[in-house]
N, C-alpha and C positions, 0 to 999 in steps of 0.2 A: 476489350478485356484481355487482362495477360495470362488468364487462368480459367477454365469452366470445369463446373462440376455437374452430373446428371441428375435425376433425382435420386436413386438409388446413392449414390456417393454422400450428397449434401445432407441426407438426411440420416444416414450413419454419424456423419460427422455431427450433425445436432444432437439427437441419442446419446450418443455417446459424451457430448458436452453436459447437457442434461442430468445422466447416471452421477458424473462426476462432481457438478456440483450441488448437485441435491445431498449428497452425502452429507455438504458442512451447511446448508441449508434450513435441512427439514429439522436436524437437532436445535435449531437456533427459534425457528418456529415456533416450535415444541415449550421451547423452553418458556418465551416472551408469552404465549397461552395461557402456562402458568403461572408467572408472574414471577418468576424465579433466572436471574438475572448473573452470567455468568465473565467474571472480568478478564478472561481471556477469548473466550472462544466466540465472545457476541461483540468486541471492540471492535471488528473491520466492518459490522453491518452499524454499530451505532454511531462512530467515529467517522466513519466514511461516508458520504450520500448516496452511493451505489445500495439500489435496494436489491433485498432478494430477489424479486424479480427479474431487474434489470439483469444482474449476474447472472442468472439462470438462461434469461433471452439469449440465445446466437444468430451473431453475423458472422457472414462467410468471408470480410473484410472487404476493403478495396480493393478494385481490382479484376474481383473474381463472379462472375456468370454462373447463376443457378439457372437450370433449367428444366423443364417438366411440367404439368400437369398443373403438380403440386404448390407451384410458385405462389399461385396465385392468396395465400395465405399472406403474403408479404405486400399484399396490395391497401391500398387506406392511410397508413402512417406516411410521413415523409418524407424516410432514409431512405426509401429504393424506389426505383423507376420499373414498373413495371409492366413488361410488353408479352400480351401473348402468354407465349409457357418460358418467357425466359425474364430473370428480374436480377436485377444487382443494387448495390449501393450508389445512390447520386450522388456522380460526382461534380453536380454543382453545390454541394454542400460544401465541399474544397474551398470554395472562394468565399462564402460566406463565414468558415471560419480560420482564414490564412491566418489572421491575426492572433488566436487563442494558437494554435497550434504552433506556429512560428513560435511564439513564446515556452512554449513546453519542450520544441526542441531545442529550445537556446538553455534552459533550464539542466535536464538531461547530457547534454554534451559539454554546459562546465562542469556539472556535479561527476561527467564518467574520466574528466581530466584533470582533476586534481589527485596527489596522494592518497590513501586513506590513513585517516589522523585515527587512531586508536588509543587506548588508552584513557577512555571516559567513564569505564567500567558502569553503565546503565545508572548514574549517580542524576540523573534527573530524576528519575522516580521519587528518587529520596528527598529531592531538592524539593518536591511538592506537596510534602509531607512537614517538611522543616518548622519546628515549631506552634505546629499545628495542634488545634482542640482534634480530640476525638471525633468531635461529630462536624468538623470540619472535612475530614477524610474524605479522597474518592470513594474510599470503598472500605467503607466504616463496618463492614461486615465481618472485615476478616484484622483479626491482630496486626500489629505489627511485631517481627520477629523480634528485637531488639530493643522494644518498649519505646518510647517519645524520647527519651533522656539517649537513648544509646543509638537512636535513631538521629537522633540532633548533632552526638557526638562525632557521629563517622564523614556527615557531613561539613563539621568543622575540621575534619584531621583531613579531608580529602583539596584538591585542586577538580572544581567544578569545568570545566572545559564543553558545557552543549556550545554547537555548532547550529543547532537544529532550532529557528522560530516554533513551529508548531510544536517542542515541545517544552521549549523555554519559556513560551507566553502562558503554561500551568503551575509554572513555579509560583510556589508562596513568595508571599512579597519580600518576606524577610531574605529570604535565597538569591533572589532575582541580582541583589548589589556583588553576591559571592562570584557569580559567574565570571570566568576571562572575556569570555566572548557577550558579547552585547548583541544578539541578531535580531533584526525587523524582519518583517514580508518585504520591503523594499532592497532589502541588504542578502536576501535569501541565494539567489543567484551568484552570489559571492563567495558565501558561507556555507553550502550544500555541497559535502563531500564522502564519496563511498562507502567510507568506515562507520559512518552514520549508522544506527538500526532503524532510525526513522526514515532516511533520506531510503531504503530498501523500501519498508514498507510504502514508501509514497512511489513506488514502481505501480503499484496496482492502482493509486490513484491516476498517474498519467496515463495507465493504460485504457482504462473507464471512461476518462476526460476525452480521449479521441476516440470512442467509439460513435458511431458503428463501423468507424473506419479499421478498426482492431480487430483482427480475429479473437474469437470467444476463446476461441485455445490459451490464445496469450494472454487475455484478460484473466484466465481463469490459474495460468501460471504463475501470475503476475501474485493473483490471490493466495495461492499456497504457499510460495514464499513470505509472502508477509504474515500467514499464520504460523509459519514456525517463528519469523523474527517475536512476533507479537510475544509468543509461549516465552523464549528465552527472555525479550525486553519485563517480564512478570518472575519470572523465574529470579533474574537478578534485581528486581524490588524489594521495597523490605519490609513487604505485606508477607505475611504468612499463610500461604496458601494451600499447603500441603495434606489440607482435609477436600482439595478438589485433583490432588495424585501428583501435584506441582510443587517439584523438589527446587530446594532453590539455590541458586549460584552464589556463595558468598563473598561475596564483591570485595568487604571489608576485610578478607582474610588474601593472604596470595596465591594459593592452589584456586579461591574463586578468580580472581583477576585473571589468571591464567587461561582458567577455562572460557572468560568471556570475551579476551582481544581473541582467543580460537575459532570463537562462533563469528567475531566481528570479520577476522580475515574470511572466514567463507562465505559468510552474507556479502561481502564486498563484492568474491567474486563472483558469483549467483546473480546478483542484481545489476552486474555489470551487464553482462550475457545478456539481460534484460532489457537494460538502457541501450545498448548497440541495435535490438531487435524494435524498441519502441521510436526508436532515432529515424532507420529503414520505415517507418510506418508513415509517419513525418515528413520525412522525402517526397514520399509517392505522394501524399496528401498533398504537398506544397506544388508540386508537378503538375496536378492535375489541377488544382485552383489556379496553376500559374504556369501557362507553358515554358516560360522563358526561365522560371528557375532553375537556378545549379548551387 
C-alpha cells in the first residue's frame, strides 16, 4: 500500500465526506418523497446512474490501508480485502476491469488535449425544444422564456455547433440535420473536447465509473463541479425558470454570449484539473491490474 490511514483518520475523512454530500442529498430526497421534481438540482441523480447512496458511500481509493478495529464494516461486499484490523481495496479488481478503465483513460486524455471550442452558447437546450408541442417538452412545467415561435427563431439565426453525443442524441429531430457536427458514441472520443459543459459534467461520471478505485473526495468534487455546470447549462436554456431563483443567461442577446464562453472558459479549466487527477487514478489502476504497464 502507498498510503495508510488509522481509524481515527479514515473515519474523519468519511464524516466528513458524508456532512458534504448529504447536504445536496438529503434535499433531493426530500424532494422525490414529495413528488415534486426539480430540473436542476435532481439532473446529476436522474441523468446519471450514481445513486444517492452510492455518492454518499466512501472509499479511501487505491492504494491506500485502513486500519483498526473498525475495518471490519468493509468486510462482505467485494471491493476490499479484508485482513484482521486492516482492509483496502482489491486490487485484483484492476485486472478485471483493465479494459473499461483503459477506455475512460483514453477518453479523458484526448478530451484534456484538444482546444476548447467555445462558442456554442448552450444552443442544445434549445435545439431540444425546436419545434416542439408543448407537451412535447422536457419540462413542460415551466414556460419557455421566448415563447415556441421566438424559441424556434433564435435557433434558426444561430450556427448549432454540439460536439457533445449525449447531448445531441435529445435533439428534436427537426434540429438534429441543423447541427455541424454529426456525433455517435462511436465518434465520441473524437469529438469530446474541454469547452464542452457536458464533456465537464461527464468528469463526475468518469469519476463514479472507476470507483471504488476513486477517492469519494474526488468523486464528490467531481459532483460539485457538475452542479454548477448543470445550474449555468439551465440557466442559458430557454426554459423560464426564474420562479425556482434561476436567472437566466441570455444566449440570444451578446452581453449573454459573453457571459457563457466566461463560464465555458472556467469550466474548461476546473475540469481539466479534474481529468489530470482522474487520468493519475487510471494509471495506478492500470499498474496494478498490469505490472508491466507504462
Amino acid at each position: 500500500m502507498s498510503d495508510e490511514l488509522q481509524e481515527t483518520q479514515w473515519r474523519a475523512r468519511r464524516d466528513a465526506h458524508h456532512a458534504r454530500v448529504d447536504a445536496w442529498i438529503s434535499p433531493h430526497l426530500e424532494r422525490r418523497r414529495r413528488g415534486i421534481p426539480h430540473p436542476v438540482e435532481d439532473f446529476l441523480f436522474t441523468y446519471y446512474s450514481y445513486t444517492p447512496a452510492a455518492l454518499r458511500s466512501w472509499h479511501p481509493g487505491i492504494g491506500v490501508a485502513l486500519r483498526g478495529e473498525g475495518v471490519s464494516e468493509f468486510r462482505g461486499g467485494s471491493a476490499y480485502c479484508v485482513d484482521g484490523d486492516s482492509a483496502h481495496v482489491d486490487a485484483e479488481l484492476a485486472s478485471t476491469r483493465r479494459e473499461r478503465v483503459s477506455w475512460i483513460r483514453g477518453l479523458l486524455v484526448s478530451t484534456a488535449g484538444r482546444s476548447p471550442v467555445l462558442g456554442c452558447f448552450g444552443l442544445h437546450e434549445w435545439a431540444m425544444v425546436y419545434r416542439q408541442r408543448p407537451d412535447e417538452l422536457r419540462h413542460p412545467a415551466y414556460p419557455l422564456r421566448l415563447g415556441s415561435s421566438g424559441t424556434d427563431a433564435v435557433v434558426e439565426s444561430h450556427r448549432i455547433t454540439c460536439t457533445h453525443f449525449d447531448a445531441f442524441r435529445f435533439f428534436a429531430e427537426p434540429a438534429r440535420s441543423l447541427n455541424l457536427v454529426q456525433p455517435t458514441r462511436a465518434s465520441q472520443s473524437v469529438n469530446d473536447q474541454p469547452g464542452c459543459l457536458h464533456a465537464a459534467m461527464d468528469c463526475y461520471k468518469w469519476a463514479f465509473k472507476l470507483a471504488p478505485f476513486t477517492p469519494s473526495e474526488l468523486v464528490a468534487d467531481c459532483f460539485e463541479l457538475a452542479r454548477e455546470v448543470r445550474l449555468v447549462d439551465m440557466r442559458a436554456a430557454p426554459y423560464d425558470l426564474r420562479a425556482l431563483g434561476v436567472e437566466p443567461i441570455r444566449i440570444e442577446a451578446a452581453e449573454g454570449k459573453a457571459v457563457y464562453v466566461a463560464y465555458q472558459r472556467d469550466f474548461a479549466a476546473r475540469s481539466g484539473r479534474l481529468r489530470e487527477r482522474l487520468v493519475g487514478i487510471c494509471d495506478t489502476v492500470l499498474e496494478a491490474g498490469h505490472p508491466t504497464y507504462a
